[in-house]
py3Dmol code that shows the C-alpha trace and the ligand (Angstrom):
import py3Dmol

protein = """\
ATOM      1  CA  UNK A   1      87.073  19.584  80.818  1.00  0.00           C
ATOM      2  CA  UNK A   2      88.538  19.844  77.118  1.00  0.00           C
ATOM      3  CA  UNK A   3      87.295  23.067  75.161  1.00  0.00           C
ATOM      4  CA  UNK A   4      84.196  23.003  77.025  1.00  0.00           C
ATOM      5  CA  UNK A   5      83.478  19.434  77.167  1.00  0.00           C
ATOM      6  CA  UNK A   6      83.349  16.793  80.003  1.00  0.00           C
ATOM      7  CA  UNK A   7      85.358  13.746  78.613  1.00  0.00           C
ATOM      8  CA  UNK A   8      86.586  10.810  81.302  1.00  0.00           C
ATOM      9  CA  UNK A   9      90.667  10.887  81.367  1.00  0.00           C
ATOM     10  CA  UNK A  10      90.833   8.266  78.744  1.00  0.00           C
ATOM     11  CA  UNK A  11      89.324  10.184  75.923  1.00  0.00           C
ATOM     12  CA  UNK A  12      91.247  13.016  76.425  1.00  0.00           C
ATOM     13  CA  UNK A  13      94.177  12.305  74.115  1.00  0.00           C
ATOM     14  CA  UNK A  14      96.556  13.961  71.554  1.00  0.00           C
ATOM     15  CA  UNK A  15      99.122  12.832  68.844  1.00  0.00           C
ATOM     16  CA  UNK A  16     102.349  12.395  69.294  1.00  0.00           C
ATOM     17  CA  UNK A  17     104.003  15.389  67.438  1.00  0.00           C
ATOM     18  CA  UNK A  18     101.742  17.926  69.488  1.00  0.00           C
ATOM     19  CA  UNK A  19     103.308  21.458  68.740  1.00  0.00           C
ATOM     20  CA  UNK A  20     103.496  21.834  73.055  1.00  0.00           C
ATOM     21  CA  UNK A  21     104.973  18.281  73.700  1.00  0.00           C
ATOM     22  CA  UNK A  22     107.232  18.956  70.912  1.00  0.00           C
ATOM     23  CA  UNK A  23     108.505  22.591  71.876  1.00  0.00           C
ATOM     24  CA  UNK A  24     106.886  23.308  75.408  1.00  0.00           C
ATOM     25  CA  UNK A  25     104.777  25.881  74.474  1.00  0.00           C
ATOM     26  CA  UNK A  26     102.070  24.945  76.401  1.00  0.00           C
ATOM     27  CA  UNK A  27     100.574  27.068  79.320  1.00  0.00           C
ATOM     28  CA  UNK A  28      98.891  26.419  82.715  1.00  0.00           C
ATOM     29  CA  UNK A  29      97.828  27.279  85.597  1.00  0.00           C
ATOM     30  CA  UNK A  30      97.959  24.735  89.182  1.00  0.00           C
ATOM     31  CA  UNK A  31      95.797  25.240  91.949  1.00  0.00           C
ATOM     32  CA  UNK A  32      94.391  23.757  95.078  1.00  0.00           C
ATOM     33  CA  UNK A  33      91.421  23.297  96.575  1.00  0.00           C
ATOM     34  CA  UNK A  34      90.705  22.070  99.934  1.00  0.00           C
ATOM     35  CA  UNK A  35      88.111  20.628 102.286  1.00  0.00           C
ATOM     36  CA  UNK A  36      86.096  23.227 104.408  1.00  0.00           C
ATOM     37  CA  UNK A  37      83.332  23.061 106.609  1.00  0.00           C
ATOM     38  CA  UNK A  38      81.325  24.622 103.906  1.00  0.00           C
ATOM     39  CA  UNK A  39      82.566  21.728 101.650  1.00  0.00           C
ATOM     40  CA  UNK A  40      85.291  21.780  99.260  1.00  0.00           C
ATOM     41  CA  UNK A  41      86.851  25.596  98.390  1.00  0.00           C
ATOM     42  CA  UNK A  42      88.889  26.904  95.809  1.00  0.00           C
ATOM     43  CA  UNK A  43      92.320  28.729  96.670  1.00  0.00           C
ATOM     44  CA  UNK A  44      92.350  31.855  94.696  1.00  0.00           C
ATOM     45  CA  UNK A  45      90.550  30.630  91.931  1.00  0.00           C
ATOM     46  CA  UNK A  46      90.360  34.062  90.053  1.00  0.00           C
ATOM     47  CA  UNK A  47      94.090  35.173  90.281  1.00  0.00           C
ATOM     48  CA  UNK A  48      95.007  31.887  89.151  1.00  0.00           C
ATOM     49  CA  UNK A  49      92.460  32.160  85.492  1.00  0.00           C
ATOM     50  CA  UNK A  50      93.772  35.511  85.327  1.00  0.00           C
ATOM     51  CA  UNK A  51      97.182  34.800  85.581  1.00  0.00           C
ATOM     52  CA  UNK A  52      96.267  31.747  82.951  1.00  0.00           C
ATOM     53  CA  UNK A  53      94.445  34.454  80.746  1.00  0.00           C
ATOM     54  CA  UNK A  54      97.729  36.898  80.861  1.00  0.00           C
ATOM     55  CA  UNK A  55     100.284  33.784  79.905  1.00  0.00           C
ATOM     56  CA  UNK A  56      98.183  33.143  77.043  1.00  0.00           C
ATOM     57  CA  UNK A  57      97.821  36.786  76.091  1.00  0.00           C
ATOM     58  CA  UNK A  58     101.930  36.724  76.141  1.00  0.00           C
ATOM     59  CA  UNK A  59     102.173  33.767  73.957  1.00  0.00           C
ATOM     60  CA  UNK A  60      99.404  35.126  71.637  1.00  0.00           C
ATOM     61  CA  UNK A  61      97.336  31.897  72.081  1.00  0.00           C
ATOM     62  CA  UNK A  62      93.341  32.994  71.760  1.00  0.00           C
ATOM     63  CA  UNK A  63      91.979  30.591  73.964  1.00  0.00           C
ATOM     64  CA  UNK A  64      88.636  31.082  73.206  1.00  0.00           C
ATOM     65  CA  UNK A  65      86.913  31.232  76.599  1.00  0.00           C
ATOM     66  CA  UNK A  66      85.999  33.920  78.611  1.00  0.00           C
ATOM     67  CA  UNK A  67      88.027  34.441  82.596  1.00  0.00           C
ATOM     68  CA  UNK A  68      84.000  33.176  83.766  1.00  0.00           C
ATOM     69  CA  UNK A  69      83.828  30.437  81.414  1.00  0.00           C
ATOM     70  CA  UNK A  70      87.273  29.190  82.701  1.00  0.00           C
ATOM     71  CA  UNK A  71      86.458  29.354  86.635  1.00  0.00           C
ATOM     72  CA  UNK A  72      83.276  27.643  86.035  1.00  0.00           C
ATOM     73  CA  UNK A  73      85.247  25.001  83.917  1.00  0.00           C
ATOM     74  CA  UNK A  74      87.577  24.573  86.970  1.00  0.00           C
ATOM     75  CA  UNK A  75      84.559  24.458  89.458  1.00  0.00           C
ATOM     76  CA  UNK A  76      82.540  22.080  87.690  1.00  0.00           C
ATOM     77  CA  UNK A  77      85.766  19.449  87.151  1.00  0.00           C
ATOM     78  CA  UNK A  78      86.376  19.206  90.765  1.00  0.00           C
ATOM     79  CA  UNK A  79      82.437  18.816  91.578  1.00  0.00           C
ATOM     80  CA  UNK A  80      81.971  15.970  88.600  1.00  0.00           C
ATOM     81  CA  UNK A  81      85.115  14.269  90.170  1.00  0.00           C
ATOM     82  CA  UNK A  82      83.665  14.803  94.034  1.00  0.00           C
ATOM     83  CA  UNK A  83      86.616  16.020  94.796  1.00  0.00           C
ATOM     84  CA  UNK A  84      88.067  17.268  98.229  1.00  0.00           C
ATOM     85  CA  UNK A  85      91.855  18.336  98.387  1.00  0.00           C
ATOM     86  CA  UNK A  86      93.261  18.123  95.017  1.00  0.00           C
ATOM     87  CA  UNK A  87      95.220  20.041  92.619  1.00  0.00           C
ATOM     88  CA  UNK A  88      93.765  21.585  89.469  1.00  0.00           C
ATOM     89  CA  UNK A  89      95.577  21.735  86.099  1.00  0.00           C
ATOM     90  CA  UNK A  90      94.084  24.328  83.957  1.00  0.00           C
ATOM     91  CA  UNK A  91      96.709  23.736  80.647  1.00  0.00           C
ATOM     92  CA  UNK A  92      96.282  25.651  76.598  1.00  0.00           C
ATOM     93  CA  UNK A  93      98.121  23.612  74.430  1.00  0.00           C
ATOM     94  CA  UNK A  94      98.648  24.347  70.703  1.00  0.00           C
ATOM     95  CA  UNK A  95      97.002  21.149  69.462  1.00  0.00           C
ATOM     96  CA  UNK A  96      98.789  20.813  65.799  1.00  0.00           C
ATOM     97  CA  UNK A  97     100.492  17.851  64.811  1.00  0.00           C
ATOM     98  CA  UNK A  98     103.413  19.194  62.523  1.00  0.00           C
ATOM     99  CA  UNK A  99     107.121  19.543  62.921  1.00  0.00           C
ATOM    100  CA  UNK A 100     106.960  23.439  62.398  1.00  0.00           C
ATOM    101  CA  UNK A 101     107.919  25.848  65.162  1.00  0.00           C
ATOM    102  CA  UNK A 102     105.886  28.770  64.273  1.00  0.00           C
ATOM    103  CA  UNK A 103     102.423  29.043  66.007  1.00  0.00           C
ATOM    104  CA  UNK A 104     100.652  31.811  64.325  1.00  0.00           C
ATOM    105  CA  UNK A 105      97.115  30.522  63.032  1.00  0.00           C
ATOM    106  CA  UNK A 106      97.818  27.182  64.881  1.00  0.00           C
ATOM    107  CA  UNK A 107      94.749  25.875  66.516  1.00  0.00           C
ATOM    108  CA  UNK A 108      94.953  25.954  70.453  1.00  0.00           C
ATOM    109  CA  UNK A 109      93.409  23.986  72.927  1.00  0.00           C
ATOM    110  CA  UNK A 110      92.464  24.020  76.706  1.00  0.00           C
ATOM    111  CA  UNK A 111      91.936  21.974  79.209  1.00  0.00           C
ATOM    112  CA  UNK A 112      91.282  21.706  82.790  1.00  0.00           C
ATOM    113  CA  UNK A 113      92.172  18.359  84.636  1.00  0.00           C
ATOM    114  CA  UNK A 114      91.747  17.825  89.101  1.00  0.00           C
ATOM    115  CA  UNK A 115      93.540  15.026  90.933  1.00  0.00           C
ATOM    116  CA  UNK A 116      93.403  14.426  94.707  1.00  0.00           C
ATOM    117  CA  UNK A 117      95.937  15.814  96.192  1.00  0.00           C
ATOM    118  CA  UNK A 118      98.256  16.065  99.281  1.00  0.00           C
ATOM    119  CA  UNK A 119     102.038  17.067 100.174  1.00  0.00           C
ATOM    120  CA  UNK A 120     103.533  18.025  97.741  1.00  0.00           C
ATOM    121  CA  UNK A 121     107.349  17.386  99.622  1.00  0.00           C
ATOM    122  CA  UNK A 122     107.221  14.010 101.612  1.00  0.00           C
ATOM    123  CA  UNK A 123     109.802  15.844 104.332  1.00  0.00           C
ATOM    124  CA  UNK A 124     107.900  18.913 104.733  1.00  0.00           C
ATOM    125  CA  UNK A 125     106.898  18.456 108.022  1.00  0.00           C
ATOM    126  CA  UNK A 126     110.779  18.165 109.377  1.00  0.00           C
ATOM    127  CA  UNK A 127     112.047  20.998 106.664  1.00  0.00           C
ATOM    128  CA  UNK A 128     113.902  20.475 103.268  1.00  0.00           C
ATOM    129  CA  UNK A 129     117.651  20.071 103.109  1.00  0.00           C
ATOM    130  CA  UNK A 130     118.325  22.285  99.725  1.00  0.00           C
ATOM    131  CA  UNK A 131     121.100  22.844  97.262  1.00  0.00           C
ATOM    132  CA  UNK A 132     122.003  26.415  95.675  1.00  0.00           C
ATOM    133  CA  UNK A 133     121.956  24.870  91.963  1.00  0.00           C
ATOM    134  CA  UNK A 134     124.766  26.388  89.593  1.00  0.00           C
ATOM    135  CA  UNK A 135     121.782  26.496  87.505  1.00  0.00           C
ATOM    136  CA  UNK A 136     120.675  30.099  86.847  1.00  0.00           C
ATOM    137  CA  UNK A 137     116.999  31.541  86.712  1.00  0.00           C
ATOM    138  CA  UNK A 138     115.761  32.232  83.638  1.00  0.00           C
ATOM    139  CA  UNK A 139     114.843  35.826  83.549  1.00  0.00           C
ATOM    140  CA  UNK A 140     112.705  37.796  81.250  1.00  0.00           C
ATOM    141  CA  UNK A 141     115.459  38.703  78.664  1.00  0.00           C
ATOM    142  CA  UNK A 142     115.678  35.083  77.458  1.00  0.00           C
ATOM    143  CA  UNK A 143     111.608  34.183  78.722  1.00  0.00           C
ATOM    144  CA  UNK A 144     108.950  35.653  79.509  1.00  0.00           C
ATOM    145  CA  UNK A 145     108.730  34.442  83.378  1.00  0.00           C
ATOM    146  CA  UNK A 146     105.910  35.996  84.686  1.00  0.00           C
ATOM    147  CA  UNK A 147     104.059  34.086  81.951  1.00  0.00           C
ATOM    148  CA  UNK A 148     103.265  30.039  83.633  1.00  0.00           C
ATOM    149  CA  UNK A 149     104.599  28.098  80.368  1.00  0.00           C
ATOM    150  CA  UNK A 150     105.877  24.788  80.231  1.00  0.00           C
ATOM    151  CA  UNK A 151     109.462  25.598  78.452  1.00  0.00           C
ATOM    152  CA  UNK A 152     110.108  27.781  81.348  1.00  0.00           C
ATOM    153  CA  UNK A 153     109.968  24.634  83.772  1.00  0.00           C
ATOM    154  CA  UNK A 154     112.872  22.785  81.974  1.00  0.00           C
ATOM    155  CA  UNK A 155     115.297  25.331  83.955  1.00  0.00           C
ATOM    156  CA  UNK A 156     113.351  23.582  86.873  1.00  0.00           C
ATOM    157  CA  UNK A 157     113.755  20.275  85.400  1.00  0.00           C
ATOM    158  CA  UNK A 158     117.411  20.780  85.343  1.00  0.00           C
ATOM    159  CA  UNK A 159     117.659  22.429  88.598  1.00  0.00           C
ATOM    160  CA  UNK A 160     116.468  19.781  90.734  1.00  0.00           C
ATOM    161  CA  UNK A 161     118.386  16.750  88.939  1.00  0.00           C
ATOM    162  CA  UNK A 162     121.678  18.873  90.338  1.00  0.00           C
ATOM    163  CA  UNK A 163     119.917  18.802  93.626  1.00  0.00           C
ATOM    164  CA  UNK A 164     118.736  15.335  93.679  1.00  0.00           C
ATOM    165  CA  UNK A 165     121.512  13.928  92.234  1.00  0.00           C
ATOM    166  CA  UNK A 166     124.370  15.734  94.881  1.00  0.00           C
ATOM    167  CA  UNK A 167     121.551  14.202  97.702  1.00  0.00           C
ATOM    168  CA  UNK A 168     119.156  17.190  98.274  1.00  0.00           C
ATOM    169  CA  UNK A 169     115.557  17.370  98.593  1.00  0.00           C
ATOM    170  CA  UNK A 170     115.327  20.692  96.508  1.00  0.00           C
ATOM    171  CA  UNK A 171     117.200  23.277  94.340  1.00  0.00           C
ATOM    172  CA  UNK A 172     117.387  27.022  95.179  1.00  0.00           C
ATOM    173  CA  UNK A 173     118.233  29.105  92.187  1.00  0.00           C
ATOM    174  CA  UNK A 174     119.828  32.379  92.492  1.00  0.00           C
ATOM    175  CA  UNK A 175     119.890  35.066  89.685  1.00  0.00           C
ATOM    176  CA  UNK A 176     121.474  35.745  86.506  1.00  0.00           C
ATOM    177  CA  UNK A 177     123.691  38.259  89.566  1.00  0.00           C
ATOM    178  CA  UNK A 178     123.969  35.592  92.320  1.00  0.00           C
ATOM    179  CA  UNK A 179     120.552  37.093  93.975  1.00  0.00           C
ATOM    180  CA  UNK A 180     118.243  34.751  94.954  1.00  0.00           C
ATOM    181  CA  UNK A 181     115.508  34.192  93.120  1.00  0.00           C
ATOM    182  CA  UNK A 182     113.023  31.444  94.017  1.00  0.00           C
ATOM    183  CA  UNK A 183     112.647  27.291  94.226  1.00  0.00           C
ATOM    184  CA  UNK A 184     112.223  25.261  91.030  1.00  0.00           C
ATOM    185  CA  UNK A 185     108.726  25.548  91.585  1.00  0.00           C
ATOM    186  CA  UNK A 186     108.061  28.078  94.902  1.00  0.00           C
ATOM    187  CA  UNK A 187     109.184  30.750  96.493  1.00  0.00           C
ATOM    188  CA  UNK A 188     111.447  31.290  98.788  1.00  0.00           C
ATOM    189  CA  UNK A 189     111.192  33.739 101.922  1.00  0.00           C
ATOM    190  CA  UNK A 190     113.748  34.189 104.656  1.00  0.00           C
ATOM    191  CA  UNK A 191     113.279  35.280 108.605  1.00  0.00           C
ATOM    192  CA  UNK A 192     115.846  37.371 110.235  1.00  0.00           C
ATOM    193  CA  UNK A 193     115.563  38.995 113.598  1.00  0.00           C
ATOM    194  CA  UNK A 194     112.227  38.698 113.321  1.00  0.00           C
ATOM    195  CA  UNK A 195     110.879  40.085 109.857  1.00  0.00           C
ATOM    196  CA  UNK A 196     110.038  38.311 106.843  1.00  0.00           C
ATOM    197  CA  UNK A 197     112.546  38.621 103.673  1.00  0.00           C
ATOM    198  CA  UNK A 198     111.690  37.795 100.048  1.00  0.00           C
ATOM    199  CA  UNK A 199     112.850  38.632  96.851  1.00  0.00           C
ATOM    200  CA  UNK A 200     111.084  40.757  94.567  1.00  0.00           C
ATOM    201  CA  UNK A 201     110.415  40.767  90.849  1.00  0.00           C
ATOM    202  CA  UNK A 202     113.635  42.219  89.905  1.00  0.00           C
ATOM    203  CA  UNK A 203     115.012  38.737  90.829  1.00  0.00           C
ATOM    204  CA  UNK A 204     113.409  37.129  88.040  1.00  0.00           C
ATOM    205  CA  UNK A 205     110.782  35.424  90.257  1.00  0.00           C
ATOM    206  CA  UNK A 206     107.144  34.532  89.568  1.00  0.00           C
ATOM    207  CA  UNK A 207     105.592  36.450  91.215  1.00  0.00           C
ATOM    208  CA  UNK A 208     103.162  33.734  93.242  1.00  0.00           C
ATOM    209  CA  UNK A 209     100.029  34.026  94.204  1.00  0.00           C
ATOM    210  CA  UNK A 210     100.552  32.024  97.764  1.00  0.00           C
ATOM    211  CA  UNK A 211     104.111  34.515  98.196  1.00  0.00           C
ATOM    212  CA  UNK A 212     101.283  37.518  97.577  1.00  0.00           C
ATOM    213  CA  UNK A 213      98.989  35.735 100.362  1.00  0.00           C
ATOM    214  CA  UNK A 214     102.021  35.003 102.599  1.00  0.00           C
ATOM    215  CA  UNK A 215     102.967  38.681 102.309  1.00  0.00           C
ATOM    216  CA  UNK A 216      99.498  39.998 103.486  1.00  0.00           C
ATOM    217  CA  UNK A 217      98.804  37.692 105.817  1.00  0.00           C
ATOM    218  CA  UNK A 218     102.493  38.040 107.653  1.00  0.00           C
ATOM    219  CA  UNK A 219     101.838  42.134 107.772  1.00  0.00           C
ATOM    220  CA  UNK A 220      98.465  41.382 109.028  1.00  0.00           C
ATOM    221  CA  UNK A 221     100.039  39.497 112.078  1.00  0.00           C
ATOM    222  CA  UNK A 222     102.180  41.892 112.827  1.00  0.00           C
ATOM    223  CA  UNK A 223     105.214  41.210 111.159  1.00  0.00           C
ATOM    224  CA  UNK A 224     108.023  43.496 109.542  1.00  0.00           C
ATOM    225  CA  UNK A 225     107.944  42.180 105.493  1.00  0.00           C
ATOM    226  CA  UNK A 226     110.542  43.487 103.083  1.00  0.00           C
ATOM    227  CA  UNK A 227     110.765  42.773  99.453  1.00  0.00           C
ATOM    228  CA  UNK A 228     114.820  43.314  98.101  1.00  0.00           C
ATOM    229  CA  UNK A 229     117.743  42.166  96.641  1.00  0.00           C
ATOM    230  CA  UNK A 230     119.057  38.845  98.647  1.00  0.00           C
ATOM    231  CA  UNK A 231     122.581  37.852  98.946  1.00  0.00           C
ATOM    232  CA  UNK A 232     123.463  33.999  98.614  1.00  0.00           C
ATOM    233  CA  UNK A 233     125.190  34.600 102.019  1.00  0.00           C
ATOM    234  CA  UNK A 234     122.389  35.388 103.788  1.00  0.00           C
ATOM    235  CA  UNK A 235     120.424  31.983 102.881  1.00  0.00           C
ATOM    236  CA  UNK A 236     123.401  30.724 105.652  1.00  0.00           C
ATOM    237  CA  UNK A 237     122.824  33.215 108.041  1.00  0.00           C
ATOM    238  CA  UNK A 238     118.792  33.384 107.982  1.00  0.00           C
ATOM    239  CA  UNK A 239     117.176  32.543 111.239  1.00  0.00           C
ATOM    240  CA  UNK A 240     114.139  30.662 109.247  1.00  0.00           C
ATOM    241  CA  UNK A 241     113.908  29.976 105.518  1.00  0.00           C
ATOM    242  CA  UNK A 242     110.796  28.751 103.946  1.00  0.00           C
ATOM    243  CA  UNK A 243     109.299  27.958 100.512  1.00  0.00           C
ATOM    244  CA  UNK A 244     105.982  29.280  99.881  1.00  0.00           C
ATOM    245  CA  UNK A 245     103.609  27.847  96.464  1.00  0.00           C
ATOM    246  CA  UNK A 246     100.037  26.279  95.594  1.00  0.00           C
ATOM    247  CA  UNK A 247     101.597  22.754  95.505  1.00  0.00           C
ATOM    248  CA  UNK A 248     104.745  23.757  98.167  1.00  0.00           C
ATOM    249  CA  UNK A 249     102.109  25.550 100.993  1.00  0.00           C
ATOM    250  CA  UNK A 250     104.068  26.730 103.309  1.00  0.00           C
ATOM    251  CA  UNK A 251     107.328  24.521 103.848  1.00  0.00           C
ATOM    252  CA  UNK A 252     110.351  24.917 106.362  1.00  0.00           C
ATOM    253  CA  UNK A 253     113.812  24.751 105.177  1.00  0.00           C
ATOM    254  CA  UNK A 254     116.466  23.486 107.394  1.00  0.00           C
ATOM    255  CA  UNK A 255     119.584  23.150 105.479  1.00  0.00           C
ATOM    256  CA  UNK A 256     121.255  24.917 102.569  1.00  0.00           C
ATOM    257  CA  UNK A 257     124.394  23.682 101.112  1.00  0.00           C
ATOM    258  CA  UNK A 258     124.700  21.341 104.294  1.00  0.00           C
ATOM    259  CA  UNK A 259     124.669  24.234 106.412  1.00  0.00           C
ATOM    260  CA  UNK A 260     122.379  24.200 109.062  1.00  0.00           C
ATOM    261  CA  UNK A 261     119.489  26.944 109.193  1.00  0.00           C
ATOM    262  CA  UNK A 262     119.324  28.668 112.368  1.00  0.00           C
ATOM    263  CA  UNK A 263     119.148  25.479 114.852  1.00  0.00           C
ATOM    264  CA  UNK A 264     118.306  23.397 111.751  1.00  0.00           C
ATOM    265  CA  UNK A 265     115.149  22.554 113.281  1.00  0.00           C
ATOM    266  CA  UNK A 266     111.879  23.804 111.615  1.00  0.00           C
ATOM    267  CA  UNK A 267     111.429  27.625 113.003  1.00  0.00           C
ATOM    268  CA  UNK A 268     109.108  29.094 115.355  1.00  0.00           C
ATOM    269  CA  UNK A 269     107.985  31.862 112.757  1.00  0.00           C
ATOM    270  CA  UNK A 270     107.738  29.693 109.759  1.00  0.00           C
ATOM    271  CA  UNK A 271     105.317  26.913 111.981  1.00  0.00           C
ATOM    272  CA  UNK A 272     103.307  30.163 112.893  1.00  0.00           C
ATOM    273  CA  UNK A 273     102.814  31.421 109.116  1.00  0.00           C
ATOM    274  CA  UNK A 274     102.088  27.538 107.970  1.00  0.00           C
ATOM    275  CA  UNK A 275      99.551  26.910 110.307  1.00  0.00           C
ATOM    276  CA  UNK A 276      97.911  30.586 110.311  1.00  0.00           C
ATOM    277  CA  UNK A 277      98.053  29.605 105.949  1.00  0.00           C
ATOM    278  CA  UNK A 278      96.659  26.418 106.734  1.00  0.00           C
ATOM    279  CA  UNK A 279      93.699  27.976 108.765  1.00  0.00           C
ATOM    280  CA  UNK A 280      92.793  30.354 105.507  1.00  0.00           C
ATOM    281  CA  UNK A 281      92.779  27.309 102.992  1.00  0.00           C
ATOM    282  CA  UNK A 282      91.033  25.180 105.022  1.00  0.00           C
ATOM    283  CA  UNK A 283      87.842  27.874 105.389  1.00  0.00           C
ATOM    284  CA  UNK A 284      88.801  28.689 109.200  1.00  0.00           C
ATOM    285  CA  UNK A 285      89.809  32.633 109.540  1.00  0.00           C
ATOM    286  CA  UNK A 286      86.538  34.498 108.135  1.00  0.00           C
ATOM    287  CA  UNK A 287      88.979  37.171 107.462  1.00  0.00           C
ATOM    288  CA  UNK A 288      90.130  35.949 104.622  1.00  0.00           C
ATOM    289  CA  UNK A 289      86.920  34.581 102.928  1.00  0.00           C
ATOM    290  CA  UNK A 290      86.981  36.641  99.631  1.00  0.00           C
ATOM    291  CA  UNK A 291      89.887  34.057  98.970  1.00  0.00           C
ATOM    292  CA  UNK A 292      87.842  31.127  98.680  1.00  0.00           C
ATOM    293  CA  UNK A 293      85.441  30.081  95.996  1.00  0.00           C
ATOM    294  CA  UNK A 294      83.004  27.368  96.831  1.00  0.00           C
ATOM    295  CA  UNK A 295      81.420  25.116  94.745  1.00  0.00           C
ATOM    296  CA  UNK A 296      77.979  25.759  94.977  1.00  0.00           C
TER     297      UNK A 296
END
"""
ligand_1 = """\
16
LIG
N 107.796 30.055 91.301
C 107.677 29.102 90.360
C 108.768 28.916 89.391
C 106.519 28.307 90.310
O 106.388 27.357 89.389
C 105.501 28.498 91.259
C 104.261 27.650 91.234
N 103.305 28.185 90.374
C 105.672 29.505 92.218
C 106.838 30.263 92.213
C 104.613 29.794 93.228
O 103.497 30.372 92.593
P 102.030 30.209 93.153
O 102.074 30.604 94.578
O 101.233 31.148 92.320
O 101.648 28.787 92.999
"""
view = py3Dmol.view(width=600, height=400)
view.addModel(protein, "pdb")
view.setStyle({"model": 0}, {"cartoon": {"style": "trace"}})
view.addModel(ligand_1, "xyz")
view.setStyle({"model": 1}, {"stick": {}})
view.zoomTo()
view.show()
């Protein structure tokens, strides 16, 4: 789907000196759908195009299509592609091929791409080992982070080479304090004596949709959630940690800093929370229906 259209992958190109490949000031969305008994279903499909429609009203880019005309866009692509589990790249790009920085008046563009999809982290099933990067989070004084744009993702970018370099399967940044803040690209909740820990916005986080579902879900079965301020120390000394995201899920996090997480095997709390997240995305607790959008 480009500005309305259904092109095959090929068509859908753009010159070299973009504006966003040049400067990163594109902005997107990614979401997942999955297979259900009542075929495939969309995760959250309108907090995603409204979070889209919010980054875009940040950056000033006038997309051009209403929050309907997007979800249909995003429906459609994965039914024309007979999709099942995949990933969905909703992306506004300002499509002007000049070597000036400024945007205003610059023609923007928007399109919505779906590839199947699986794990996102091959080791997810036997937990992460992760790294706290000496890379900082952006926060909002520098960026706006609550806005999804692709600039903000090279303090990702850089994050996870210092990870993957040192040997580590993933970066955990902490705050411009020393708080935690979040994954490169998830969030990041901890389990001590039994209740559920996550940062909160004032740790320059984005504020996910899946750490949202993960928060309502965990209160709904039972369990003692608190949003605060977390110390780097207490990554160590967590019971459970796990990273929560659209392309993350729900996965366990064993190690930090070569430290082992509670027994350094994948926690009892965090398989609970996976599968019972599992169980909503794949169509199988009626409870949490409204979350789904189906195709037809
Ligand atoms: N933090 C960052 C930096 C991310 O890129 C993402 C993925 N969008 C998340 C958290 C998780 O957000 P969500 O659950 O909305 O996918």
């Amino acid at each position: 789907w480009l500005n309305g259209q259904f092109i095959s992958e090929s068509m859908a190109k753009v010159p070299i000196l973009t504006h966003s490949l040049q400067y990163g000031s594109g902005i997107f969305e990614g979401i997942r759908a999955y297979e259900t008994p009542k075929g495939p279903a969309i995760f959250r499909l309108r907090d995603h195009m409204k979070r889209f429609i919010d980054s875009a009203k940040i950056y000033r880019m006038n997309l051009g299509f209403t929050l309907e005309e997007l979800e249909n866009g995003v429906k459609e692509v994965v039914k024309i592609n007979n999709l099942k589990s995949c990933y969905i790249r909703p992306f506004a790009f300002y499509d002007d091929d000049h070597v000036g920085v400024g945007t205003t008046g610059k023609k923007v563009s928007t399109f919505i791409a779906a590839i199947p999809f699986g794990k996102y982290f091959s080791e997810a099933d036997k937990g992460l080992r992760c790294k706290v990067s000496s890379w900082h989070r952006i926060d909002s004084t520098i960026l706006p982070i609550q806005a999804k744009a692709s600039g903000n993702y090279l303090n990702s970018v850089i994050a996870m080479h210092d990870a993957h370099e040192s040997g580590y399967d993933e970066a955990i940044l902490t705050d411009r304090n020393g708080y935690v803040a979040e994954g490169p690209g998830e969030n990041i909740m901890l389990v001590k004596n039994g209740a559920i820990i996550t940062p909160g916005m004032e740790s320059s986080i984005l504020l996910g949709i899946t750490r949202f579902s993960i928060l309502k879900m965990a209160r709904d079965m039972g369990f003692e959630v608190v949003e605060r301020l977390i110390h780097r120390e207490e990554l160590y000394t967590a019971d459970e940690i796990f990273f929560v995201g659209t392309a993350a899920e729900v996965t366990p996090v064993t190690n930090v800093d070569g430290i082992d997480i509670g027994s350094g095997k994948v926690g009892e709390i965090t398989s609970k929370i996976r599968s019972a997240y599992f169980d909503i995305v794949q169509g199988k607790n009626p409870a949490y229906e409204s979350w789904l959008t189906y195709l037809n």
